[in-house]
VOKE-108482 format. One record per residue: x, y, z of N, C-alpha, C in turn. Coordinates in steps of 0.02 Angstrom, whole numbers, plus 50000, padded with zeros to 5 digits. Each point is the difference from the previous one (the first is absolute). Last residue first. Layout:
N
XYZXYZXYZ...
! end
This chain:
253
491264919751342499475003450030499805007549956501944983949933499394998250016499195001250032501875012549906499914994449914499324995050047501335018050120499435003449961499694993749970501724995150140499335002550030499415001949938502324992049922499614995350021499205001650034501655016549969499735001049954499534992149998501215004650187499475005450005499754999349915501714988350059499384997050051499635004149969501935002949931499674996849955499314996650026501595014450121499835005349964499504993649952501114989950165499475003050036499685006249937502114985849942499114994650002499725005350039502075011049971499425000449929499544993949999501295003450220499505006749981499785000149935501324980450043499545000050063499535007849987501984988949884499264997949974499545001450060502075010050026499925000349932499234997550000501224990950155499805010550029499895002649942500644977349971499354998550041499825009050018502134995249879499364999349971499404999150053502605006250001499385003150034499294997049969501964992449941500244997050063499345005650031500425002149781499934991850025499935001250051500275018049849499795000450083499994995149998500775011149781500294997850046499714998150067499065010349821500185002850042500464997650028498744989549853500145006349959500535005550043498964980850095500404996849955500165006149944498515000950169500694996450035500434998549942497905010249941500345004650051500774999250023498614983849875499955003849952500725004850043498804982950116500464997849955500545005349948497915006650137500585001850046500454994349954498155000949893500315004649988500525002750050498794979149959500325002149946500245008150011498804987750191500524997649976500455001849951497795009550061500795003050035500574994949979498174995449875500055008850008500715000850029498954981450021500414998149931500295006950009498594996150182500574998249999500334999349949497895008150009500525005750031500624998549994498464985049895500145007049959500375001450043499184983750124500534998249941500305005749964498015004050160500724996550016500674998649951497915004249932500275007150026500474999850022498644979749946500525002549944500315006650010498784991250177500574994449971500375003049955497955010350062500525003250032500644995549993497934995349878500305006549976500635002350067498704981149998500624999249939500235008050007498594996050162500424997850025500634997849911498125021349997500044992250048500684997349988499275022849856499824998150111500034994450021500335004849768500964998050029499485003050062498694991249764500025006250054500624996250059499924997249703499984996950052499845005050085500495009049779499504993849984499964996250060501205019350019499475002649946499564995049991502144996450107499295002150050499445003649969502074991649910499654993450014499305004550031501645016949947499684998449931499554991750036501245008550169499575006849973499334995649934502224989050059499574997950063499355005549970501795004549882499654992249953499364998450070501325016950055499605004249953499614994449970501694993750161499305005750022499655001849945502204991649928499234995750052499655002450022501615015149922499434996549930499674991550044501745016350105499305003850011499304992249951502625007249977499804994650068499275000250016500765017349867499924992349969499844996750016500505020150122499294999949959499994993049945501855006150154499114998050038499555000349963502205002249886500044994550028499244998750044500365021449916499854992849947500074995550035500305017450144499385000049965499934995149949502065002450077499684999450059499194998849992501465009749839500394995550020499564993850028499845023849995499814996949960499974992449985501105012450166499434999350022499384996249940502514993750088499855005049948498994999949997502204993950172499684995449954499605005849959502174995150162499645005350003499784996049936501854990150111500195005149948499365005349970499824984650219500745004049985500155004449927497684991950105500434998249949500615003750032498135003750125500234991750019500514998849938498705019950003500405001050058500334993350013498635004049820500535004249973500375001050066498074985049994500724997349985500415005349984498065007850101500444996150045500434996249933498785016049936500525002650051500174995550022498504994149845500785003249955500505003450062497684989250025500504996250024500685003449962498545013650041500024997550052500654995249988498705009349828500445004650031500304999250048498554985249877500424999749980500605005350037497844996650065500484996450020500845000649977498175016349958500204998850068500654994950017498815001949785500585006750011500224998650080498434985149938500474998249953500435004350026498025004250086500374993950060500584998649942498585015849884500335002650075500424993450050499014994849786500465005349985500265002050067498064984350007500524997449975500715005349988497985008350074500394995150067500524997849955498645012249880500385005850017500214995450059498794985949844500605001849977500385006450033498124982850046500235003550045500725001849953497444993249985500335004149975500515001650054498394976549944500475005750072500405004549958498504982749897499775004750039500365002150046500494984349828499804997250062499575004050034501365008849817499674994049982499494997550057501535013650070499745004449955499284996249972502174989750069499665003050058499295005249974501494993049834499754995750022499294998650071501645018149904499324999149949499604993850036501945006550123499345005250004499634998449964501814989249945499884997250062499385004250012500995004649811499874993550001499644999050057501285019249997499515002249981499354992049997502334996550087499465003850067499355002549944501734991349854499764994350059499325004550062501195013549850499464995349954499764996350040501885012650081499325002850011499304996749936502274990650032499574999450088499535004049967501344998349809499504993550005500055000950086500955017249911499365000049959499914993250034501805011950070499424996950065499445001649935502714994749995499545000549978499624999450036502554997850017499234998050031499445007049983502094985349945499615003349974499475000650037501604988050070500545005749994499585003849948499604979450126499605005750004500425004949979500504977949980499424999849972499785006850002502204991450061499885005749969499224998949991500844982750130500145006150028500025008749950498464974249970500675003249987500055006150028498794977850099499955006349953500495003349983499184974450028500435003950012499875008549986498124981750032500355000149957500515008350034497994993250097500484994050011500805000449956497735013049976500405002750061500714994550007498315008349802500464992550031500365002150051498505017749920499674992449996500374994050016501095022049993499684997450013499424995050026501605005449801500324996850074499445001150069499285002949801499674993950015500514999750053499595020849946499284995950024500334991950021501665014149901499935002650062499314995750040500405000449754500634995650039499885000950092498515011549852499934993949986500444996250039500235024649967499514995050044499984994150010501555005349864500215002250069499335000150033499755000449772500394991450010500085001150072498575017649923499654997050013500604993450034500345025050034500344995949944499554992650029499935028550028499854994349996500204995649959500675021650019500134995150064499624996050011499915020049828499875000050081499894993050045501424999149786499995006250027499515001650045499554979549888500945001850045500085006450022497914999749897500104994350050500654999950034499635008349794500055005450043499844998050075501934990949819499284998849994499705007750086502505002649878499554996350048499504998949982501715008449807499535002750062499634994750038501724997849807500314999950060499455003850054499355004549772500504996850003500295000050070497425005549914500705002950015500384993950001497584994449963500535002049948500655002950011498184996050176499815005649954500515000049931499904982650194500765004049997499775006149938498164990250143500314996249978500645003349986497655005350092500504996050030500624996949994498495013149861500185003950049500374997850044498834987149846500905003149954500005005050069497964991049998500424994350039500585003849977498355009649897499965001050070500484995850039500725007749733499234996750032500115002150087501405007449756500124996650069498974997550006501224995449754499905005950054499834995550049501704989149835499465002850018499745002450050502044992549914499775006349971499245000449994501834988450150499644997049928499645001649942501195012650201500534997049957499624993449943498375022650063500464994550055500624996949951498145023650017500454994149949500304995350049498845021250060499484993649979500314994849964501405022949995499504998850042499604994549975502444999349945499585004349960499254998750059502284987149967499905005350078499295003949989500844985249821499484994450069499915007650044499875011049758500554996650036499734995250086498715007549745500275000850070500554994450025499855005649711499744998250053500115001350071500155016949815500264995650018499764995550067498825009649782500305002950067500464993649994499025006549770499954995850031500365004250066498045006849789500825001450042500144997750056498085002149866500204994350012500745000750022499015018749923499314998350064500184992450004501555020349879499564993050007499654999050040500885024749969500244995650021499244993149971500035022849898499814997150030500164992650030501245013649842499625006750042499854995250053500604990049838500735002350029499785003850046498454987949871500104995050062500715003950016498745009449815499815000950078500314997550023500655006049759500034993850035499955000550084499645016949807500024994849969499904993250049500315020750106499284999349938500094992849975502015004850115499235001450056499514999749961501985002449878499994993250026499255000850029499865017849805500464996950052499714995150036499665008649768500644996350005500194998450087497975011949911499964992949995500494996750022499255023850091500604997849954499784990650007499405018050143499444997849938500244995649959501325006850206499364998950009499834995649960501955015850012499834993549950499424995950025500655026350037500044992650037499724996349941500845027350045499924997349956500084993150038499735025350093500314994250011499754994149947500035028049977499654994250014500524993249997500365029150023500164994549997499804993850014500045029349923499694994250066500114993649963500935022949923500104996550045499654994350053498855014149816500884999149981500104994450028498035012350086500044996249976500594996449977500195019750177499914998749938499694992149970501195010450213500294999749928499654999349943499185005350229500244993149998500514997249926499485022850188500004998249922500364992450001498645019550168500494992649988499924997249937499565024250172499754997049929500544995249981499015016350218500334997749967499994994849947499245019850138499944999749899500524995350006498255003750215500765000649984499874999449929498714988950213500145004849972500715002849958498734973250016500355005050039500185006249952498684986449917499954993950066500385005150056499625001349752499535000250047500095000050068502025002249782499844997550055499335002950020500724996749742500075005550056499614995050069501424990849777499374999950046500185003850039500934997249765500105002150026499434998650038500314992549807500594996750018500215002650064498555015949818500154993550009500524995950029499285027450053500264995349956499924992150009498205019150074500594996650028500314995749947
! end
């Protein structure tokens, strides 16, 4: 067989491929070896620095804050570094200053209340108060946190029909629930005395007395005065002192 010529194995037949020849073949020539080039002479073109500077993070940058230091467990509560984002407290509706303001109108029954006090009504601080109140009860030996929840839902459902039938402009059930569940925090201070002190004798039904009455006092104040009812307050304080009896029952017996 002539040179420059391969006979096919592989399949039948004479056929015969001529690659031209030696002559014609063609090597690719590289400066590789060559002293003169850059890449030999000088790695650091090939091989980037290993001190090559970034650019620093930006505050939005994960774990960064606007002081530029990282987050922690409390930063979850906090505005995470965004610009113009809520804390996450504000966002599910708890707001400790609006407890706070709400306890002590409360606590000063005497003192005027303002007709917007409830235009937030929030039920993180009733269901702290009733959890408060069960711990206490709890303390003492009476597990009664499925009485406390059920006579809560009860009442509260109760008395939301009768002022939503005694308002003229209709009262809001939420509404309805903060206001009974604030009104609530004597009972709960009555709760917390009965951890150290026992409320079966004659202090303990004096002061049951009093609690009911701060109870209903501050919160048919609350009703008549968010609502407009002056002129109904006694049909007001008459079914939420019988709903505050019953939580008085638990605190003493």
């Amino acid at each position: 067989m002539a040179q420059g010529q391969v006979h096919s194995v592989l399949f039948e037949g004479s056929e015969v491929y001529d690659y031209g020849g030696q002559e014609n073949l063609q090597f690719y020539t590289t400066s590789y070896g060559d002293p003169s080039n850059s890449y030999t002479t000088n790695p650091q073109t090939y091989y980037p620095s290993q001190t090559q500077s970034y650019p620093p993070p930006t505050p939005h940058s994960s774990g960064f804050h606007h002081d530029g230091s990282t987050g922690s467990f409390w930063s979850a509560f906090g505005t995470g570094g965004f610009a113009d984002e809520p804390p996450l407290l504000e966002e599910l509706g708890i707001n400790f200053d609006h407890i706070k303001t709400k306890s002590l109108a409360v606590l000063n029954p005497l003192k005027s209340v303002d007709k917007n006090i409830m235009d937030d009504t929030d039920l993180a601080g009733p269901l702290l108060f009733c959890l408060i109140f069960g711990v206490c009860l709890l303390l003492t030996g009476k597990i009664h946190f499925g009485y406390i929840y059920g006579v809560a839902l009860l009442g509260w459902f109760s008395i939301y029909m009768i002022l939503d039938l005694m308002s003229e402009s209709g009262v809001d059930g939420y509404r309805t629930a903060s206001v009974l569940g604030y009104c609530l925090l004597p009972l709960v201070l009555l709760s917390c005395v009965g951890v150290m002190v026992p409320l079966s004798g004659p202090f303990g039904l004096i002061a049951s007395a009093l609690a009911i009455s701060w109870c209903t006092y501050s919160s048919s104040t609350m009703f008549v005065t968010v609502l407009q009812m002056s002129e109904q307050r006694i049909l007001v304080a008459y079914p939420v002192g019988m709903l505050y009896v019953c939580f008085a029952l638990m605190t003493i017996f």
